[in-house]
N, C-alpha and C positions, 0 to 999 in steps of 0.2 A: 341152582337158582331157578325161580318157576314163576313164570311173565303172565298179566292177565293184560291182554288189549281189551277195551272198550271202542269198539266201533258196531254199530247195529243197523246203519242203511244210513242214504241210500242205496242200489245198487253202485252208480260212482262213486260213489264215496268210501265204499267198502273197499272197491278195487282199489283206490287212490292209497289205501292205508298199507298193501302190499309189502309194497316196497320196505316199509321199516321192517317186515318181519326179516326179510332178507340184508338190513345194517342191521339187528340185532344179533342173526344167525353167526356174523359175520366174524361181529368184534367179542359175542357170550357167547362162545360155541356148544358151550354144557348146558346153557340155559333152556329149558323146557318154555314153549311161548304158546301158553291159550288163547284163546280169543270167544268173546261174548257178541252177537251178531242175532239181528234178527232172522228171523227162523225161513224166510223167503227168499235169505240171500246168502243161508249157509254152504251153501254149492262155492260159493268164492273162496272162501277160506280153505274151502278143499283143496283147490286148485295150486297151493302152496305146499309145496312138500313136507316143508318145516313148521307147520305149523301143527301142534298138538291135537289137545283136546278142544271141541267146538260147541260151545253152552252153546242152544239158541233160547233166544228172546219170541215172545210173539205181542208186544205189545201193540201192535196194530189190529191181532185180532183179539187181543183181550177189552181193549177199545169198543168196541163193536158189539162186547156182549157184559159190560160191569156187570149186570145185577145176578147172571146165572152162577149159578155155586160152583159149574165147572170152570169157571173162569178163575176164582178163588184158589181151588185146588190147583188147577194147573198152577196158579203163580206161586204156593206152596210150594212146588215139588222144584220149581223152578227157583225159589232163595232157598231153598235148602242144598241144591246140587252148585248154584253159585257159591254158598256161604261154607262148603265142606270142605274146602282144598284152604290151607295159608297160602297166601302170593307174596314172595318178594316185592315185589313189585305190581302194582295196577295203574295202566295208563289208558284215561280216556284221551282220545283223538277226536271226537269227534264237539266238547266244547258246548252242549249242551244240557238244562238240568235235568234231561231223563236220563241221560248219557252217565252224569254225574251221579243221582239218586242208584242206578244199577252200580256205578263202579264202587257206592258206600254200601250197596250192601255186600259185596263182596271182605273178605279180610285181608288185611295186608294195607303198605303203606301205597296210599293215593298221588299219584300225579295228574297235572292238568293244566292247562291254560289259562294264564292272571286274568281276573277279571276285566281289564280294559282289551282283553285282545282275543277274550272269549265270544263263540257268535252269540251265546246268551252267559251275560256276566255273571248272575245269579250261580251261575254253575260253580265259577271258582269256589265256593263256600264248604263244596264238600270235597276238596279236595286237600293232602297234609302238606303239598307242596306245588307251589305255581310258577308260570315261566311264561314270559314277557316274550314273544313271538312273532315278527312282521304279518300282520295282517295286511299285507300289500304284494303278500307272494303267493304262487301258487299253492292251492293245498295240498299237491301230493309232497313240496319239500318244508313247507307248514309242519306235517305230518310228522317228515323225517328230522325233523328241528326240533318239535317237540321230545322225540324220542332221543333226537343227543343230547339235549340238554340232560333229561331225567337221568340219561345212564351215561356220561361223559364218553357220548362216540365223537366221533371225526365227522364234522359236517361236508367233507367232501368227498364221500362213498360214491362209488358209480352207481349210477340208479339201478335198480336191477327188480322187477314187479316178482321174482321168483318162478312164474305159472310152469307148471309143469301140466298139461294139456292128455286129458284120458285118454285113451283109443275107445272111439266110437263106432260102429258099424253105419256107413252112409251110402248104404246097397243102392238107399233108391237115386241117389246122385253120384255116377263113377266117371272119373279121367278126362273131363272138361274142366279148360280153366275157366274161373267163374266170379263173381263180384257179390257184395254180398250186400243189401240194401235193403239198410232197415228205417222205415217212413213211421213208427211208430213212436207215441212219448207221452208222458201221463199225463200231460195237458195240451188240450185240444190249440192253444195259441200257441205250442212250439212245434205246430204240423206245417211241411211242408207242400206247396198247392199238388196235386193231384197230376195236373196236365207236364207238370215241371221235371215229377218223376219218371213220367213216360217217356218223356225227349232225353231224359239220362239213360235211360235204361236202354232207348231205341241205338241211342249211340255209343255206349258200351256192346251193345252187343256188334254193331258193326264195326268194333277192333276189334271182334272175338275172343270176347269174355260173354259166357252165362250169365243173365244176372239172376239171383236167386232175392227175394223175400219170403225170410221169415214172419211170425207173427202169434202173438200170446194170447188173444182171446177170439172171440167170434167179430167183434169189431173191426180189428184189427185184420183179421184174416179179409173179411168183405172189402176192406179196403185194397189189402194185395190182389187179389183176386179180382178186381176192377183194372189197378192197373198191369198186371199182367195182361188180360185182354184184350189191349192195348197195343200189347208189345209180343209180336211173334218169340216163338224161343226161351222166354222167361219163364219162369219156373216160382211156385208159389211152394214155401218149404213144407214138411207135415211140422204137427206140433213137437216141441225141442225140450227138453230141460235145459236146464242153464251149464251142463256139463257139454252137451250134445251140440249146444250153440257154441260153446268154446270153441270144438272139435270143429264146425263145418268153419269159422271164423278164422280157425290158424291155417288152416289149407287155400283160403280165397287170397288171389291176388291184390284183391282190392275191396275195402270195405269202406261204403258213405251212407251215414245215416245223420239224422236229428239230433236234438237233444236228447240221449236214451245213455244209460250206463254202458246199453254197447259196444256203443261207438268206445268208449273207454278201456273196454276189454282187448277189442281190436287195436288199441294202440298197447298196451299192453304186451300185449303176442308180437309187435313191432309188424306187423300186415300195415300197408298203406292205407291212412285213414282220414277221411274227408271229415270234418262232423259242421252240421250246419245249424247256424245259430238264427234264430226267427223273433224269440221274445225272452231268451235272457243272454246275459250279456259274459264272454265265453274267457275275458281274461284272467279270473283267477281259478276257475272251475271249468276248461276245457279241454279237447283233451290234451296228453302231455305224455312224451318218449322221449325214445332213443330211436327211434326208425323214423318215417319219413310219415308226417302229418299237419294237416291244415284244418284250422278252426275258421270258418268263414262267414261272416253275417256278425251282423249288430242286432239289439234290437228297434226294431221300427224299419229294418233296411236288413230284405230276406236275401240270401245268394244267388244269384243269376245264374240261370243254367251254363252258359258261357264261361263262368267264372270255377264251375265245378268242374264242366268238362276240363280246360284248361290243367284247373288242378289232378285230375286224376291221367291225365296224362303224363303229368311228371311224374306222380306215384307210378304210374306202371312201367314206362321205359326207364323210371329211375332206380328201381329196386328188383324189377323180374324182367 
């Protein structure tokens, strides 16, 4: 039997879909499980042992460029290496008509989300069979509901994200324990204040934890690199791939960050994870394990430094 998932971003969202490959793995042991993902967040689907072949998508940046003819051909080469494999089975997760449109051009029979419970209904249309889903739950067991319905598993599987975590060489950071705090997020309203980070980080570091920021482009980095300045001790990371952020993420005692897929990764890897909620709102989209984590803040109502420290006090005397 040979699986196509349809997940393509966001970065949480990719992570969030994990977990089925591993109820799949579980209950089709023979079943070969690809996955179609945009091309900036294919490092995640690596990150699972079991999972196959890994199409990428770059419809974000073919976006960017419709009218050149290399956009064309890329997308060429791109329905043709989708459209060359039959699938038992293709299941979009992610409930969208782009999400949909990729999963029709693939072959094989479609599954998907009924249109009252899809996040765009329109999508149900292209799919050969649909499935009526609490949209009132979480998405990572959203995810895994979809996927038992379509192939009659057992909706009470242990969760299990699968990551199996690369060995990265992290020469320039060795044998401190260390925290790992990431202030970055793709919109400027789910930043948290500036000064707010320094009082975390000042007092992490006087329980003795490092704290380390990373950071993905020059923006992001000026901003770490303010608040380190700040803060004696801290540590501003070099630049990471997303395999190498895994790697420093599963060794840190303790990881808080924004709204970012990170933080989701971090719970993932079951590391204690704070994630702080500023301008969206974190109950069905926040993060979610099996190890010890707090989603904190509303929007319109940011988390109080007091309320983090707090929290990460239980995450570290309660897990290390």
């Amino acid at each position: 039997m040979r699986i196509l998932l349809v997940k393509t971003s966001s970065l949480g969202d990719v992570i969030h879909n994990l977990p089925v490959v591993s109820d799949l793995r579980r209950c089709l042991p023979e079943a070969q499980i690809d996955w179609c993902v945009e091309e900036a967040f294919a490092e995640i689907p690596r990150l699972h042992p079991e999972v196959g072949e890994i199409i990428p998508v770059a419809l974000r940046r073919w976006r960017k460029s419709l009218i050149q003819w290399s956009t064309w051909s890329d997308f060429g080469e791109f329905k043709k290496e989708l459209s060359g494999t039959y699938y038992d089975a293709i299941l979009d997760t992610q409930g969208l008509v782009k999400s949909a449109l990729l999963a029709r051009l693939a072959r094989g029979r479609r599954y998907g989300y009924a249109a009252e419970v899809a996040r765009e209904p329109l999508a149900a249309r292209f799919y050969d069979e649909t499935f009526v889903i609490p949209p009132n739950a979480h998405a990572v067991e959203r995810n895994r509901w979809l996927a038992a319905a379509a192939f009659n598993l057992p909706v009470d599987l242990p969760l299990n994200y699968g990551i199996d975590v690369p060995k990265v060489n992290l020469s320039w950071f060795i044998g401190q324990r260390y925290a790992v705090l990431l202030t970055a997020t793709s919109r400027d309203d789910k930043l948290w204040n500036e000064p707010d980070w320094v009082l975390v980080a000042r007092n992490l570091f006087k329980r003795g934890l490092i704290p380390i920021f990373p950071s993905g482009n020059a923006l992001e980095r000026e901003r770490a690199l303010r608040i380190v300045a700040a803060v004696p001790g801290a540590l501003v990371a070099p630049p990471l791939s997303l395999g190498e952020l895994a790697c420093l993420i599963s060794k840190a005692t303790l990881v808080i960050g924004v709204d970012t897929g990170l933080v989701h990764l971090a719970t993932a890897l079951k590391i204690p994870t704070i994630a702080l909620y500023i301008a969206s709102d974190p109950a069905l989209t926040g993060v979610y394990g099996t190890g010890f984590f707090r989603n904190l803040g509303t929007p319109g109502r940011a988390p109080r430094v007091n309320e983090v420290l707090s929290a990460a006090d239980q995450g570290i005397h309660g897990f290390h």
